[in-house]
C-alpha positions in Angstrom: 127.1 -73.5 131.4 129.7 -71.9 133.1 128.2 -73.9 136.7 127.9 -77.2 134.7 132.1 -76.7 133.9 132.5 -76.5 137.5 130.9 -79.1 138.7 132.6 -81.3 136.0 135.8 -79.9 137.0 135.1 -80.5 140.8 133.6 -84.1 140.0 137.1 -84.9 138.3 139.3 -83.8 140.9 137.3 -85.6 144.0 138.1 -89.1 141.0 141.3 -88.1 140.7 142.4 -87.4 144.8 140.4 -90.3 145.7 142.0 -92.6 143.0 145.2 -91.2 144.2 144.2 -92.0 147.8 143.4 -95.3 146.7 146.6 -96.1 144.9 149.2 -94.9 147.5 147.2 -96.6 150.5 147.3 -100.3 147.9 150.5 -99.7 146.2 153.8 -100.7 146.7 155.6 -97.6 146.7 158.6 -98.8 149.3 157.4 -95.6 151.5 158.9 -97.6 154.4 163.0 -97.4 153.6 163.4 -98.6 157.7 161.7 -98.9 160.8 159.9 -95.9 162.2 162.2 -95.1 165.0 164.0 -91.8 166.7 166.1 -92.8 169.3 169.5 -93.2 169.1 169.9 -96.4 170.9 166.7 -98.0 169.4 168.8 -97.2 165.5 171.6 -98.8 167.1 169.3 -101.9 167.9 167.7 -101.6 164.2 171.5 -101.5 162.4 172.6 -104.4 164.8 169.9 -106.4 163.6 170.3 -105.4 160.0 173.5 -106.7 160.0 172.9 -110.0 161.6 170.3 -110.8 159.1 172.5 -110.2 156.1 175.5 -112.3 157.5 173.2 -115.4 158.6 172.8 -118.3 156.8 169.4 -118.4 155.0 167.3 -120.2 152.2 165.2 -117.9 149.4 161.6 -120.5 149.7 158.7 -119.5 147.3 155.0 -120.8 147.2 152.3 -119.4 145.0 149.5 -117.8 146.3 145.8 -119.0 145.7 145.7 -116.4 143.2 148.4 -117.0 141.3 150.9 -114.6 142.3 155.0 -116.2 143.7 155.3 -115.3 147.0 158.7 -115.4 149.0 160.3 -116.0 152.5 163.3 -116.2 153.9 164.0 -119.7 155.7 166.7 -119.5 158.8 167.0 -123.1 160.2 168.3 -122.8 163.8 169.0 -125.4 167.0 165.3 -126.3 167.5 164.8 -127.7 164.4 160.9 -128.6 163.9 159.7 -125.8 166.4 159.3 -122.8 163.6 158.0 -119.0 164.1 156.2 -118.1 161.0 156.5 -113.5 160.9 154.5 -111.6 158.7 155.8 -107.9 158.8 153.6 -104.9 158.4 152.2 -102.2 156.1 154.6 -101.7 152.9 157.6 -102.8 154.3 159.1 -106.1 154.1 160.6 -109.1 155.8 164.3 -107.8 156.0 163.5 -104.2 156.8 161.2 -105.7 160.2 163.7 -108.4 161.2 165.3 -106.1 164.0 161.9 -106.6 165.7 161.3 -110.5 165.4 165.0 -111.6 166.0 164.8 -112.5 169.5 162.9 -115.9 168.2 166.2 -116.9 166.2 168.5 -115.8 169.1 165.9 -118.3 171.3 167.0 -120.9 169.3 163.7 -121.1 166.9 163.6 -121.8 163.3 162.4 -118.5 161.7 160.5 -118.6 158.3 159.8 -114.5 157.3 158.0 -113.8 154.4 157.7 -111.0 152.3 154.0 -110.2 152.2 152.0 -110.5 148.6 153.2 -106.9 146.7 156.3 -106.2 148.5 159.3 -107.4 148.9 160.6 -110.2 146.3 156.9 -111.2 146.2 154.8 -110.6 143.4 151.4 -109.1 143.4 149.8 -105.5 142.5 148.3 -104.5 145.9 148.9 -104.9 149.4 145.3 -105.9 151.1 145.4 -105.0 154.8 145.5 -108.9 155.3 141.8 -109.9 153.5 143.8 -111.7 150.8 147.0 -112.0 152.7 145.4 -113.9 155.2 145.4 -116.7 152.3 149.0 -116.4 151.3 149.1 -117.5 155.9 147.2 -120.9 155.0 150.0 -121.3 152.1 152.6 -120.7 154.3 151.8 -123.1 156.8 150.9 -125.8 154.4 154.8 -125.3 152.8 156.0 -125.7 156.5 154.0 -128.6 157.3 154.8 -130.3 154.1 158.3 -129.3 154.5 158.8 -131.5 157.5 156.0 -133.9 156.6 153.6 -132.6 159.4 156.5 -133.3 162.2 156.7 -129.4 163.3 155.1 -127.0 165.6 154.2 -123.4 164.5 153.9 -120.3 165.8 152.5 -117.2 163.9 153.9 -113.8 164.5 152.9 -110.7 163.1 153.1 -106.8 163.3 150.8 -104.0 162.3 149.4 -105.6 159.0 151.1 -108.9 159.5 149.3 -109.1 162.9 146.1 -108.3 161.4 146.7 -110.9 158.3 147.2 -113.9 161.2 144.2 -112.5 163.3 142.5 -112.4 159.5 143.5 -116.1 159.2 142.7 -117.6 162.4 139.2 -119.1 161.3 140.3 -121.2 158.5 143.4 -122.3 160.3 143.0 -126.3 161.1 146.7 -128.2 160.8 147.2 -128.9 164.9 150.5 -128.2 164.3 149.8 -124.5 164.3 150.4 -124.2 168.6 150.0 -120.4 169.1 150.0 -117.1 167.7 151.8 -113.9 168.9 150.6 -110.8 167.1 151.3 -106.7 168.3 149.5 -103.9 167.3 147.0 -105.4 164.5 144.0 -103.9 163.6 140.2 -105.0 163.5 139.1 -104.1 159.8 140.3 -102.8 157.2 138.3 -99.9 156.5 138.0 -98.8 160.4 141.9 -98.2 159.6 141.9 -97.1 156.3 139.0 -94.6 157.7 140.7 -93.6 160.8 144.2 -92.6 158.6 141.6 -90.8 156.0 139.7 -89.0 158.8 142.3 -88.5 161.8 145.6 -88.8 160.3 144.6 -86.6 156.5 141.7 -84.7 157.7 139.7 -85.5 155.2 135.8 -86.4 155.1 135.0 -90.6 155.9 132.0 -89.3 154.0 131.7 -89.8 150.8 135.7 -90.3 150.6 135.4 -94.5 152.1 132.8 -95.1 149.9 134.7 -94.3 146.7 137.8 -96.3 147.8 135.8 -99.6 148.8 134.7 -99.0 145.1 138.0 -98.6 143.8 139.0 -101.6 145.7 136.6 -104.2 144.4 136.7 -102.3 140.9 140.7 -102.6 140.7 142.0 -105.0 142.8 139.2 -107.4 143.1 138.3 -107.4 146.7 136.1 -106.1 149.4 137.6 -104.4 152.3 134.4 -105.2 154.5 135.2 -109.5 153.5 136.3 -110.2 157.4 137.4 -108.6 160.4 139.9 -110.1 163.1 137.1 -109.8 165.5 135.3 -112.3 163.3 137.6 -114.6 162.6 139.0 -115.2 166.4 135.6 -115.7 167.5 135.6 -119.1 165.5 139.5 -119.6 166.3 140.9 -121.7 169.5 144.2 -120.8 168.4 146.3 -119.8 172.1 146.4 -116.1 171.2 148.9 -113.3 173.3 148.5 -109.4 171.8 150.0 -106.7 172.4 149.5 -102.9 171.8 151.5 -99.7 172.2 149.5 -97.4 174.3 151.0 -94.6 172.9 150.1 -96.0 169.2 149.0 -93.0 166.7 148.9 -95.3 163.4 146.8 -98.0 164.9 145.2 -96.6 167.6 145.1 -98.8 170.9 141.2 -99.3 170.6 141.8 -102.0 168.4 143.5 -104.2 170.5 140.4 -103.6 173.5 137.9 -103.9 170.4 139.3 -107.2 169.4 140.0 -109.2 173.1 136.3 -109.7 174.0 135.4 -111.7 170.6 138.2 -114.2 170.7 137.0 -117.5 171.4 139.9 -119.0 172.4 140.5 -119.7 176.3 144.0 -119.6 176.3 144.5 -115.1 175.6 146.0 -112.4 177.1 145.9 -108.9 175.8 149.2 -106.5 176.9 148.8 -103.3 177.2 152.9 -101.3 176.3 152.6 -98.0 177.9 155.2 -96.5 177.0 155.1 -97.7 173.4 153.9 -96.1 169.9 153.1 -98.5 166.8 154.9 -101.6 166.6 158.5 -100.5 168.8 157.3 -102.2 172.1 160.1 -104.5 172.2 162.5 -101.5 172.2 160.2 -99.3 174.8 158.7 -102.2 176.9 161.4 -104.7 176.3 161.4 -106.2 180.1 157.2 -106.7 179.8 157.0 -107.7 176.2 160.1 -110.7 176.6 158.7 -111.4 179.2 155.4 -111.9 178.4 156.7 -113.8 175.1 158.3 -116.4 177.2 156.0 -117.2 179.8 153.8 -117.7 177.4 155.7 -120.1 175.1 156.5 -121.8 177.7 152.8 -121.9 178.7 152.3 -123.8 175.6 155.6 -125.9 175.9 156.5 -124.3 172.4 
């Protein structure tokens, strides 16, 4: 009897870390206060970007999400009126806290539309999805810009981390022409390979039986499958121009990704960047000469 106790006590507590697991991987729990940066003169940058996001002029826009859920961005009209950079930030931040990192496309003179990803932010929802649903909330983004200027606009999608991984995500359903080119950094491939490399590599625990419990907990909970779609997939059916980068130096999202992805995208306009000197998502503070660079010569590639 005494066995049986133990192995009902040990069967409860694998529920209960796993559920755990589960719930602070999905969950908004603002873990992300600012960016993930050290030195002094990158903070500097971060502050300096802080503060020219809350003085500029900018409209509150909301759409609702396929599923229901109000979803918001943050509209900055600029000089070039109809040429708009759509930014999806990463992993359980949101739009404000990530701005440091996309504001170069406002200082360029680009309309910038940043949205606060489904469950964070001002936007409503329970989980955040490693961009299998949030690749939907994209499609309702770009409809709401298109119909905003009655289909006179060019787009650009931007994205970091998770928000790189949700435009990646979205690329195969992605048909308005007006969508001219996508600029993503440090996304990953699937969600479970990440979810799986943090479990195994970053909290030592097993992938085995640990990943099977959480896709469980996943479709049982919040009603989808973490195997639905890969990037990988979806650029292979995408002719979307595509320029990545990757921090070579990235812990988080290990630079694999970005050489696991390249070979499967479809598109013949592509360039994959490797940042050497970079860790996850901070290449335009440790590469800033290659990664501008890159970003305009390849704008201007696509006369964006």
């Amino acid at each position: 009897m005494l066995i049986v106790y133990i192995l009902g006590a040990l069967v409860l507590l694998y529920i209960l870390v796993t559920l755990a697991l589960f719930l602070v991987s999905f969950l908004n729990l603002d873990k992300s206060p600012e960016l993930p940066v050290k030195k002094p003169m990158h903070i500097q940058n971060c502050k300096a970007g802080y503060a020219e996001f809350d003085a500029m002029e900018k409209e509150d826009v909301w759409i609702q999400s396929h599923d229901g859920y109000a979803l918001h961005g943050y509209f900055i009209p600029n000089q070039k009126a109809n040429k708009v950079v759509i930014s999806f930030h990463g992993y359980n931040t949101e739009a404000r806290k990530e701005y440091p990192l996309h504001h170069s496309y406002y200082q360029e003179g680009y309309t910038v539309l940043i949205v606060d990803q489904r469950g964070v932010g001002q936007s409503k929802g329970r989980f955040i999805t490693m961009g299998l649903l949030e690749r939907f909330d994209c499609l309702r983004w770009i409809d709401y810009v298109i119909n905003r200027y009655d289909g006179d606009v060019e787009i650009l999608l931007e994205g970091l981390s998770m928000g790189a991984s949700t435009v990646m995500m979205a690329a195969q359903d992605i048909r308005a022409p007006q969508v001219k080119g996508m600029i993503v950094n440090c996304g990953f491939d699937s969600c479970s390979e990440q979810l799986e490399h943090t479990v195994t590599k970053l909290m030592h625990l097993p992938g085995f039986p640990v990943m099977h419990t959480v896709r469980f907990y996943a479709k049982l909970l919040a009603k989808y499958d973490m195997d639905a779609i890969t990037a990988s997939e979806s650029l292979a059916k995408s002719d979307i121009p595509i320029l990545m980068f990757h921090g070579m130096k990235d812990t988080f999202v290990p630079y694999i990704n970005l050489a696991k992805i390249f070979p499967h995208i479809k598109a013949a306009h592509k360039k994959m960047i490797p940042c050497e000197h970079a860790a996850h998502g901070i290449a335009r503070f440790e590469d800033r000469e290659l990664y501008e660079g890159e970003i305009h010569r390849f704008l201007s590639e696509l006369d964006f």
